[in-house]
C-alpha positions as CSV (number, residue, x, y, z in Angstrom):
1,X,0.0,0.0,0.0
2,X,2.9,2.6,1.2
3,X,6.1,1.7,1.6
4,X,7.3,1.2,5.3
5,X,8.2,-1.7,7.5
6,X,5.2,-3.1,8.7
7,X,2.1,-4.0,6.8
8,X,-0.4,-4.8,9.4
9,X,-3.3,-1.8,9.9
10,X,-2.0,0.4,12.5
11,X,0.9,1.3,10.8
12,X,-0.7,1.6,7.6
13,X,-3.2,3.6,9.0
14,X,-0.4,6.0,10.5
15,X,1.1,6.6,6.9
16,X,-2.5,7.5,6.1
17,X,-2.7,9.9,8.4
18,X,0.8,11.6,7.6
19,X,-0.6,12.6,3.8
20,X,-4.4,13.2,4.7
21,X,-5.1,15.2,8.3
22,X,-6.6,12.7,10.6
23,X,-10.4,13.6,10.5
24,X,-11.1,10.3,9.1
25,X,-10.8,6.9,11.2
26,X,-8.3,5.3,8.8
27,X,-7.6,1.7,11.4
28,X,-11.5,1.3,11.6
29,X,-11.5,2.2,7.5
30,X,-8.5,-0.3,7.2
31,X,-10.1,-2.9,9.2
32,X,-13.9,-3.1,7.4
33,X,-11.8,-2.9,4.1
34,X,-9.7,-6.0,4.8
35,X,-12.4,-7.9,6.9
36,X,-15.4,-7.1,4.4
37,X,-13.9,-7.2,1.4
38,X,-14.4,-10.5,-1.2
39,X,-10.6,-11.5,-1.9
40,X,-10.4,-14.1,-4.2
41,X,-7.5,-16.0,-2.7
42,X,-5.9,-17.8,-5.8
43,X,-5.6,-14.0,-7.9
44,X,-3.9,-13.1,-5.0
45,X,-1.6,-15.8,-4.6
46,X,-0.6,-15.3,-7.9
47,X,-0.3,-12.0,-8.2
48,X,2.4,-12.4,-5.3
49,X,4.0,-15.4,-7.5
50,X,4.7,-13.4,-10.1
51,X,5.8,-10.2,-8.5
52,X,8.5,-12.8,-6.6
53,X,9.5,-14.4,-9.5
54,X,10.3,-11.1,-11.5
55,X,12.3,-9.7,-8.3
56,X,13.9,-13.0,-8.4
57,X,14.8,-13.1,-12.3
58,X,16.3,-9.7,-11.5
59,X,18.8,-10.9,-8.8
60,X,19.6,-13.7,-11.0
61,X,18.0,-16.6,-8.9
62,X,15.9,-19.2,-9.3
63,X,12.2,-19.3,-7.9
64,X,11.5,-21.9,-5.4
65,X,9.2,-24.7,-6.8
66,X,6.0,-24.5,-4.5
Protein backbone atom coordinates (compact mmCIF):
# COMPACT_ATOMS: atom_id res chain seq x y z
CA UNK A 1 0.00 0.00 0.00
CA UNK A 2 2.90 2.55 1.19
CA UNK A 3 6.07 1.71 1.63
CA UNK A 4 7.33 1.22 5.27
CA UNK A 5 8.20 -1.72 7.51
CA UNK A 6 5.18 -3.14 8.67
CA UNK A 7 2.11 -4.01 6.76
CA UNK A 8 -0.36 -4.76 9.38
CA UNK A 9 -3.33 -1.79 9.90
CA UNK A 10 -1.97 0.40 12.51
CA UNK A 11 0.95 1.34 10.78
CA UNK A 12 -0.69 1.64 7.62
CA UNK A 13 -3.20 3.61 8.95
CA UNK A 14 -0.43 6.05 10.52
CA UNK A 15 1.11 6.60 6.86
CA UNK A 16 -2.51 7.54 6.08
CA UNK A 17 -2.70 9.93 8.41
CA UNK A 18 0.78 11.56 7.63
CA UNK A 19 -0.63 12.59 3.77
CA UNK A 20 -4.41 13.25 4.69
CA UNK A 21 -5.07 15.16 8.29
CA UNK A 22 -6.57 12.69 10.64
CA UNK A 23 -10.44 13.56 10.53
CA UNK A 24 -11.14 10.27 9.11
CA UNK A 25 -10.78 6.86 11.23
CA UNK A 26 -8.29 5.29 8.84
CA UNK A 27 -7.64 1.74 11.35
CA UNK A 28 -11.50 1.32 11.60
CA UNK A 29 -11.50 2.20 7.50
CA UNK A 30 -8.54 -0.31 7.24
CA UNK A 31 -10.10 -2.89 9.24
CA UNK A 32 -13.88 -3.08 7.38
CA UNK A 33 -11.78 -2.90 4.10
CA UNK A 34 -9.74 -6.01 4.84
CA UNK A 35 -12.44 -7.90 6.94
CA UNK A 36 -15.38 -7.11 4.41
CA UNK A 37 -13.89 -7.17 1.43
CA UNK A 38 -14.42 -10.53 -1.15
CA UNK A 39 -10.59 -11.52 -1.93
CA UNK A 40 -10.37 -14.15 -4.25
CA UNK A 41 -7.46 -16.00 -2.68
CA UNK A 42 -5.88 -17.77 -5.83
CA UNK A 43 -5.61 -13.99 -7.88
CA UNK A 44 -3.89 -13.08 -4.97
CA UNK A 45 -1.58 -15.83 -4.58
CA UNK A 46 -0.61 -15.33 -7.95
CA UNK A 47 -0.28 -11.96 -8.21
CA UNK A 48 2.36 -12.43 -5.31
CA UNK A 49 3.97 -15.41 -7.48
CA UNK A 50 4.66 -13.41 -10.09
CA UNK A 51 5.82 -10.20 -8.50
CA UNK A 52 8.48 -12.75 -6.56
CA UNK A 53 9.52 -14.40 -9.46
CA UNK A 54 10.33 -11.15 -11.53
CA UNK A 55 12.30 -9.75 -8.33
CA UNK A 56 13.87 -13.03 -8.42
CA UNK A 57 14.76 -13.07 -12.26
CA UNK A 58 16.26 -9.67 -11.52
CA UNK A 59 18.76 -10.85 -8.81
CA UNK A 60 19.60 -13.73 -11.00
CA UNK A 61 17.99 -16.56 -8.94
CA UNK A 62 15.92 -19.22 -9.26
CA UNK A 63 12.18 -19.34 -7.94
CA UNK A 64 11.52 -21.92 -5.44
CA UNK A 65 9.19 -24.68 -6.82
CA UNK A 66 5.96 -24.46 -4.48
Amino acid sequence: MLDGDRKSIEPMAGRLTAIDPPEKDYVQALQQFINQSNWEDSLVQENMRQRIGRICRRRGRRMPNG
